[in-house]
C-alpha positions in Angstrom: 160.9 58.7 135.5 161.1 61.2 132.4 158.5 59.0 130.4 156.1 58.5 133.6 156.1 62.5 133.3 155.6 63.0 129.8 152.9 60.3 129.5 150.9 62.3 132.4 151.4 65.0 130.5 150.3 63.7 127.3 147.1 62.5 129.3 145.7 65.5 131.0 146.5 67.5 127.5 144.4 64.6 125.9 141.5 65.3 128.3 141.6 69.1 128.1 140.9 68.7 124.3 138.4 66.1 124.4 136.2 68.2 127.2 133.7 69.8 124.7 133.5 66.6 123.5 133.0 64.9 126.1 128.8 64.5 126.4 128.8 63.3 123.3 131.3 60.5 124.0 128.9 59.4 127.5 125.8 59.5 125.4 127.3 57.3 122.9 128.5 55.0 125.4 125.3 55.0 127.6 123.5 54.3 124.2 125.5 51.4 123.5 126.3 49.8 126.7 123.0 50.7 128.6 120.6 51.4 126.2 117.1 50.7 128.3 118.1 52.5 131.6 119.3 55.3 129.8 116.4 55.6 127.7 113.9 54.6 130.7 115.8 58.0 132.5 117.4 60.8 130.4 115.7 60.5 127.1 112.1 60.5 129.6 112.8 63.0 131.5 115.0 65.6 129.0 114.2 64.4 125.8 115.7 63.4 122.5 117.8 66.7 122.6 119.3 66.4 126.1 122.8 66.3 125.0 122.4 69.5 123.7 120.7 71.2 127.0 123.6 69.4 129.0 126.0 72.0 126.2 123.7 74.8 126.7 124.1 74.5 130.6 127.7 74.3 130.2 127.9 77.1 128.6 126.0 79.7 130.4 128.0 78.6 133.3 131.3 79.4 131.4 129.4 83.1 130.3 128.9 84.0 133.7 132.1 84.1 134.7 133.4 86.2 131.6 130.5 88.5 131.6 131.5 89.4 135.2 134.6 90.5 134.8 133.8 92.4 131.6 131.3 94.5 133.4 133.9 95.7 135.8 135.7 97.8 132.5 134.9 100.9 132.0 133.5 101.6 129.1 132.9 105.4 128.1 132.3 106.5 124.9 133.7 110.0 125.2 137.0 108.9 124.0 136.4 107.5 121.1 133.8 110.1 120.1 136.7 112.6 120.2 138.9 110.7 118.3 136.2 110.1 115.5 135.7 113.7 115.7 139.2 114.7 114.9 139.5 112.3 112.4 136.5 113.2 110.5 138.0 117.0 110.4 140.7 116.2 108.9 139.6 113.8 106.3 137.6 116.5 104.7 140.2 119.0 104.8 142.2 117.1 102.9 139.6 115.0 100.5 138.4 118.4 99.6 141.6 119.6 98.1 142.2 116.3 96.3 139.0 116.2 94.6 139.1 119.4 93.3 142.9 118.9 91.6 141.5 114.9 90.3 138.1 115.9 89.2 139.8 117.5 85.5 141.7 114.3 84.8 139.3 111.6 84.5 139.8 109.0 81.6 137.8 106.9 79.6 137.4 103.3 81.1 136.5 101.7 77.6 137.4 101.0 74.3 136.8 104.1 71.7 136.8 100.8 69.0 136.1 97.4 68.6 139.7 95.7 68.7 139.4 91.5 67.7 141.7 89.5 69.7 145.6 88.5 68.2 145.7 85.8 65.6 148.2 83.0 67.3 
């Protein structure tokens, strides 16, 4: 009974992976098993490309249901134009005060000489 169970399970996971995948596998298979039909009706009527409208279609569907919920947030700006407004205060205060104590102690980033490499 366990391995009736797990085998279930290892079939619907199987299908839930393949499901983007899915049109691709039907074409192929309508392509190879009924060739003229197929070609007589999908490729006539959607074109070479109709996989990929089939994806499209598929997609917005998918969309519209995220994009719903999303729009329900609310999504006001004031807070994080506070924030940014705080934090922008304080960085100058405090970038102020460390460029005038660094600006005196700058060093040279090359070489005052022309050193060869070690003889090995």
């Amino acid at each position: 009974m366990k391995q009736i169970a797990l085998y279930i399970v290892l079939f619907s996971y199987s299908i839930v992976m393949l499901k983007p995948v899915s049109p691709f596998i039907t074409d192929t298979v309508e392509h190879i098993f009924n060739y003229t039909q197929h070609m007589a009706s999908v490729h006539y009527e959607n074109g070479t490309y109709h996989v990929h409208k089939e994806l499209v279609d598929d997609e917005k569907k998918n969309n519209l249901s995220k994009e719903a919920s999303a729009s329900k947030k609310d999504n006001s700006a004031n807070d994080h134009i506070v924030i940014q407004q705080k934090l922008t205060a304080s960085f100058l205060s405090t970038s102020i005060s460390f460029q005038i104590s660094s600006a005196s102690k700058l060093i040279n980033n090359y070489l005052a000489a022309d050193y060869p490499p070690p003889r090995a």
